[in-house]
C-alpha positions as CSV (number, residue, x, y, z in Angstrom):
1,X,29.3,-48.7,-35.7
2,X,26.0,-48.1,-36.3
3,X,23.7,-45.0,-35.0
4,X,20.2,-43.6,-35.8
5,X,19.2,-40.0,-36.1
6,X,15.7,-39.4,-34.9
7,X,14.4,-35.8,-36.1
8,X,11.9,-33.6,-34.7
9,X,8.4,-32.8,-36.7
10,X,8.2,-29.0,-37.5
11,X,4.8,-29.5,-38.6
12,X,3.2,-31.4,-35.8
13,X,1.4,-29.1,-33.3
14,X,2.4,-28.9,-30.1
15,X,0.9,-27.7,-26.8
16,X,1.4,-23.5,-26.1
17,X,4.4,-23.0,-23.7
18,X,2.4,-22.4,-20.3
19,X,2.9,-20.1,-17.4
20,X,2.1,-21.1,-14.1
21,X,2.9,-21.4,-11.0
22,X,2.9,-25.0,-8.9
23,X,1.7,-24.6,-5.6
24,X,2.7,-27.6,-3.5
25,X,2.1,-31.6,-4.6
26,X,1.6,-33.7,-1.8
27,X,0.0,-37.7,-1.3
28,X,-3.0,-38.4,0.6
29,X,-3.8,-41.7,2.1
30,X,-7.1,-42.7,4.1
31,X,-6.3,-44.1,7.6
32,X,-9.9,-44.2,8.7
33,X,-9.4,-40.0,9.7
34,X,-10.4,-38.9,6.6
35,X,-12.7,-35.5,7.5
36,X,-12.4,-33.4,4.1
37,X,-15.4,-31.0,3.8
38,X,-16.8,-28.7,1.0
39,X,-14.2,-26.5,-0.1
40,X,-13.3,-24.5,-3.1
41,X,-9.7,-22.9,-3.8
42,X,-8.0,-19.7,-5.8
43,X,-6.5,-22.4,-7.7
44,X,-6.6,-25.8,-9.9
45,X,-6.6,-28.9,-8.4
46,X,-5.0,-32.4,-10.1
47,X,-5.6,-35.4,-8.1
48,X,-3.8,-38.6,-9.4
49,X,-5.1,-41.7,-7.4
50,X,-2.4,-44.4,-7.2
51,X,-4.5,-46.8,-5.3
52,X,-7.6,-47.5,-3.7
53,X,-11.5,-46.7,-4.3
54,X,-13.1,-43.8,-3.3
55,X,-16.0,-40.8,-4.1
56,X,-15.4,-37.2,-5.3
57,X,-18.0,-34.7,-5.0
58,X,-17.9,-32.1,-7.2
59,X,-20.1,-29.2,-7.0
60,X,-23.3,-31.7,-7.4
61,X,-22.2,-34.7,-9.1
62,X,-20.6,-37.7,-7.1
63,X,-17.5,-39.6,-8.8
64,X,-16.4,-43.0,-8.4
65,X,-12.4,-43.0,-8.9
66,X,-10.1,-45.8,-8.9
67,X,-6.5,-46.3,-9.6
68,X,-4.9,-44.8,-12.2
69,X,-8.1,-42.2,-12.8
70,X,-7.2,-38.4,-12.4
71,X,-9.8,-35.8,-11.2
72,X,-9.0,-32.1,-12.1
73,X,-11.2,-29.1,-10.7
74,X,-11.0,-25.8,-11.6
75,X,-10.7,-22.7,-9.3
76,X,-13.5,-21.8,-7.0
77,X,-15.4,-25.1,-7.2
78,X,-16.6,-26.8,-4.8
79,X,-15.6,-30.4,-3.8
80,X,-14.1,-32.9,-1.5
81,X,-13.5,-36.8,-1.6
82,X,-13.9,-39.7,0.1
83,X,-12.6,-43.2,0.8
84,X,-13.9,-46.7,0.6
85,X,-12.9,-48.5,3.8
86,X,-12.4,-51.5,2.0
87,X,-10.0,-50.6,-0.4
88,X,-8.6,-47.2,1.0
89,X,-7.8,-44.1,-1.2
90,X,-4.2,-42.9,-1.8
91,X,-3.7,-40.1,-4.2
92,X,-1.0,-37.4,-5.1
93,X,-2.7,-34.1,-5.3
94,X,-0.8,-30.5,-7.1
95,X,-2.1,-27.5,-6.8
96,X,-1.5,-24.9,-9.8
97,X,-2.0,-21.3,-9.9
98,X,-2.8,-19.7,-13.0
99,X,-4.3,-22.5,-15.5
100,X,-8.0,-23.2,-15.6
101,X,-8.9,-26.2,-18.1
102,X,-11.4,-26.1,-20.6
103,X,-13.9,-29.2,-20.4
104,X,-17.1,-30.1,-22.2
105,X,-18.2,-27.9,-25.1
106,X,-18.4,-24.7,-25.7
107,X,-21.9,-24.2,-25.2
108,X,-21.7,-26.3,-21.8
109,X,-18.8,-26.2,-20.2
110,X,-18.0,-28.3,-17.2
111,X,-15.9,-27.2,-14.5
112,X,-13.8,-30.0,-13.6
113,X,-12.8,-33.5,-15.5
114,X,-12.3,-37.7,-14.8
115,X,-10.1,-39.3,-16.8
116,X,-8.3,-42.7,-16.4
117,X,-4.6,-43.0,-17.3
118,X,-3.9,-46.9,-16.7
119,X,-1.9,-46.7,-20.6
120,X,0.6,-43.9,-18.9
121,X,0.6,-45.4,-15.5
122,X,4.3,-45.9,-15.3
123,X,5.3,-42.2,-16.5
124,X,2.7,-40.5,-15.0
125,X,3.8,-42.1,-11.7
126,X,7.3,-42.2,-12.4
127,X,7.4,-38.1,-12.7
128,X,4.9,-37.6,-9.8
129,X,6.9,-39.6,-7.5
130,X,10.3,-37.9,-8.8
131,X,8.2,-34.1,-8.2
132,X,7.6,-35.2,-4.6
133,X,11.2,-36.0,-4.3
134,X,12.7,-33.0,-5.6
135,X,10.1,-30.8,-3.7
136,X,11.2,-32.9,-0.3
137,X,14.7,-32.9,-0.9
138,X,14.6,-29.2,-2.2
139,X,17.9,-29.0,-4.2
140,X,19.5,-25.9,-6.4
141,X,16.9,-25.7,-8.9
142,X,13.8,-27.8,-7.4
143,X,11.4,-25.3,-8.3
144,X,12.1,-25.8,-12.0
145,X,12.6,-29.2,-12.2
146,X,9.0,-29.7,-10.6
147,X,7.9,-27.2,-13.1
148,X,8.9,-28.9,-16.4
149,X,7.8,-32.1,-14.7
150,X,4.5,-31.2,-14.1
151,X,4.3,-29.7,-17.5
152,X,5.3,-32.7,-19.2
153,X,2.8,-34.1,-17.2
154,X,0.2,-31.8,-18.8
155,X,1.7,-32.6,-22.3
156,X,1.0,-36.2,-21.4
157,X,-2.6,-36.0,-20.0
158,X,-3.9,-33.7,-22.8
159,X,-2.5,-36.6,-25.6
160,X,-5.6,-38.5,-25.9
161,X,-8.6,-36.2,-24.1
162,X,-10.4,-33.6,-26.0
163,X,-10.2,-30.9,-23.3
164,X,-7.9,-27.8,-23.5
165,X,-5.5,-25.6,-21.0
166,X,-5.8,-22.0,-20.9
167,X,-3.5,-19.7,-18.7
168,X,-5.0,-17.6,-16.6
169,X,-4.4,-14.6,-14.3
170,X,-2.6,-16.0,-11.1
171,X,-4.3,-13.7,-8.6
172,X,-7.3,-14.6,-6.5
173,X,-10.8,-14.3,-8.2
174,X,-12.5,-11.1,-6.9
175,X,-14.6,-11.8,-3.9
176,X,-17.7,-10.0,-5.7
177,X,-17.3,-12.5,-8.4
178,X,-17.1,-15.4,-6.0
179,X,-20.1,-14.1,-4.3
180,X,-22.0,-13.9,-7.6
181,X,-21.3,-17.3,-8.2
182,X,-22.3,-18.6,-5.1
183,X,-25.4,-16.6,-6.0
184,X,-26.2,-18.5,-8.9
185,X,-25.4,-21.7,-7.8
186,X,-27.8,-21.3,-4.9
187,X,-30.6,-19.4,-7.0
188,X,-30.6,-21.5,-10.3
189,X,-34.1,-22.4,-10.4
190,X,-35.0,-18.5,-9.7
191,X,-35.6,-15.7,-12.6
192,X,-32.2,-14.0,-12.4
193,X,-30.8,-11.2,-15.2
194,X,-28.3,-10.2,-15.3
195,X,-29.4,-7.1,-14.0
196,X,-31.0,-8.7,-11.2
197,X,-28.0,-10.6,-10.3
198,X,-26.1,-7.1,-10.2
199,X,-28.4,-6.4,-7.4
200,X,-29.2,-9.1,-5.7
201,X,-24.8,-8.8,-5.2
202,X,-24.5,-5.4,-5.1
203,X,-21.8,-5.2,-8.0
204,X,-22.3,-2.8,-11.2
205,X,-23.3,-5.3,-13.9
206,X,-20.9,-4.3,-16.5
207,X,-18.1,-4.9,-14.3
208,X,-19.5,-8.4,-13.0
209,X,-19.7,-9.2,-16.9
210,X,-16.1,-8.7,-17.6
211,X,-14.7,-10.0,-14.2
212,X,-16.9,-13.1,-14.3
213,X,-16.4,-14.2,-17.9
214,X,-12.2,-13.1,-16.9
215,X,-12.1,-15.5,-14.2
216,X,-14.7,-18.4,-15.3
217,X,-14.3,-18.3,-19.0
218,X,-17.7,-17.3,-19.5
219,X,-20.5,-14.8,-19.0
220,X,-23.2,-15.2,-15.7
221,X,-26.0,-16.2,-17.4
222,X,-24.1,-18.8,-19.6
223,X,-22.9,-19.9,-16.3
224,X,-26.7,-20.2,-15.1
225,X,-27.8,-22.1,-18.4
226,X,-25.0,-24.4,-17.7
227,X,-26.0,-24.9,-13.6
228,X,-29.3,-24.9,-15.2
229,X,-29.1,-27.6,-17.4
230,X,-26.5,-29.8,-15.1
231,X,-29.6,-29.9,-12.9
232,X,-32.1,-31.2,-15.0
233,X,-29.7,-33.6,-16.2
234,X,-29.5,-35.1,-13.5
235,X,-32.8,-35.0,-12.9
236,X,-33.8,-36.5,-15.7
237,X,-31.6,-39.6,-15.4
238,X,-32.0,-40.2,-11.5
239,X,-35.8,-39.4,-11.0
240,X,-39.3,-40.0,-12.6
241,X,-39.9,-36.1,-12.9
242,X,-42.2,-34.9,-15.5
243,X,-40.1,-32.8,-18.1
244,X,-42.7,-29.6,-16.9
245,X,-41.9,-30.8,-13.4
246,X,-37.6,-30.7,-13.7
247,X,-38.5,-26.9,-16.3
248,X,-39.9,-25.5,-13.4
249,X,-37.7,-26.6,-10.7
250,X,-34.4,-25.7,-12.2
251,X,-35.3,-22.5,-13.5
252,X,-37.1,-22.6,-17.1
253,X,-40.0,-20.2,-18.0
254,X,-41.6,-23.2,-19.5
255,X,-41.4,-26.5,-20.5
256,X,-41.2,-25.8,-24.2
257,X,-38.0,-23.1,-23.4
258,X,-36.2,-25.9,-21.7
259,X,-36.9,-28.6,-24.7
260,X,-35.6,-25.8,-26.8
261,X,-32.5,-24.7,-24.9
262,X,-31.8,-28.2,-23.9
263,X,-31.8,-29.6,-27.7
264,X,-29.6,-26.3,-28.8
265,X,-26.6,-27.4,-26.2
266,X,-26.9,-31.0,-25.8
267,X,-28.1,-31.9,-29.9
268,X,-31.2,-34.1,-28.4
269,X,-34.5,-33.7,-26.7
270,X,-34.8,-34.2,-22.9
271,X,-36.9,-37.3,-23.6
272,X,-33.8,-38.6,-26.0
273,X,-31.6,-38.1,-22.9
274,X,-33.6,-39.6,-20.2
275,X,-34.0,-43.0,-22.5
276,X,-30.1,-42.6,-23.3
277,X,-28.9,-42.2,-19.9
278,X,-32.1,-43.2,-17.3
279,X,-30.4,-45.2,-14.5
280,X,-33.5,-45.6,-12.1
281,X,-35.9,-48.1,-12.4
């Protein structure tokens, strides 16, 4: 008889028991219907594509996904996909209620993540296809079986990307916050305070700073630097813009204030990124 005793690492880190709530987790599949508009929801959306090749647009930026690549967006952003007709889309999609995940860096966050998952195919299928099950079969204890599943699912996806997972209040963002940030997505390339924001939306400004940086893990005007600078990004990699031309259209007092914000977040100059990442000819 022989046996093997496998023990557990005290000292390893391991990921911060999470509460939240899943929603529903359903499969998509293109069948030349597909009609999704702009949307945005309360909550967090995970969209694991199983087959197929298709576009996601988030807030501005279009994705290409694939199989086996995972889109996440946060609450209250804006986006909707679309399929290739050659190769149609299939995806499963969850919906969970009180996590937002943190992406990019600190001083420019992103608001939603791609990621490709081909190493964990099997698992990551394996326990999305069991959640679906349990949720259509709805047996004693469904709910916390699709639960744990979904948060090993987390565990698994947060192994080998640099991006964090942060509980959050389950309840709807404020509609004044909401409005504020439609606001500033609309507005990014006007002057806006912070005090001007609280009157362009009517809200008392001290309150909008604590709601807003609650719900969107940051404060408005970080938010607008971040818009900001998403802009010009992809301005400078997509267009033959001056660097004064893209500073005054997305916001910038001047072109030397956006050559000096854009090296303090990014590390390099806009010139540096436009030769690192220019993809027009």
């Amino acid at each position: 008889m022989s046996n093997e005793r496998l023990n557990f690492d005290k000292n390893l880190e391991t990921l911060q028991k999470l509460n939240f709530q899943l929603l529903y987790a359903s499969t998509s599949k293109y069948e030349g219907d597909w009609q999704s508009l702009p949307h945005t929801h309360h909550f967090t959306e995970l969209f694991y594509v199983i087959s197929g090749l298709g576009k996601f647009l988030v807030e501005d930026r279009l994705i290409t996904v694939k199989e086996n690549d995972m889109v996440i967006v946060n609450p209250n952003v804006e986006h909707t996909e679309k399929s290739m007709d050659s190769k149609p889309l299939e995806y499963i999609v969850f919906g969970v209620e009180g996590l937002t995940f943190s992406f990019g860096t600190p001083d420019v966050p992103e608001n939603y993540g791609y990621y490709n998952y081909s190493a964990e195919k099997k698992n990551l299928l394996n326990f999305s296809q069991l959640m679906l099950r349990e949720i259509k079969e709805k047996k004693n204890g469904y709910e916390q079986v699709c639960h744990d599943l979904l948060e090993v699912i987390l565990i698994y996806i947060t192994r080998n990307d640099q991006f964090g997972i942060i509980s959050t209040d389950a309840s709807r963002m404020p509609k004044e916050c909401a409005s504020a940030k439609r606001y500033l997505d609309a507005n990014y390339a006007q002057p806006i305070t912070l005090d001007s924001l609280a009157d362009a939306t009517h809200i008392n400004k001290f309150y909008l700073s604590h709601t807003f940086s609650k719900y969107l893990g940051m404060s408005p005007i970080t938010y607008l630097i971040q818009r900001r600078l998403q802009i010009s990004k992809d301005l400078l990699t997509q267009t033959d813009y001056s660097i004064a031309e893209i500073a005054a259209s997305t916001g910038f007092a001047s072109q030397s204030y956006f050559s000096q914000i854009f090296k303090k977040f990014t590390g390099i100059s806009p010139n540096q990124y436009r030769k690192q990442n220019a993809v027009h000819q």
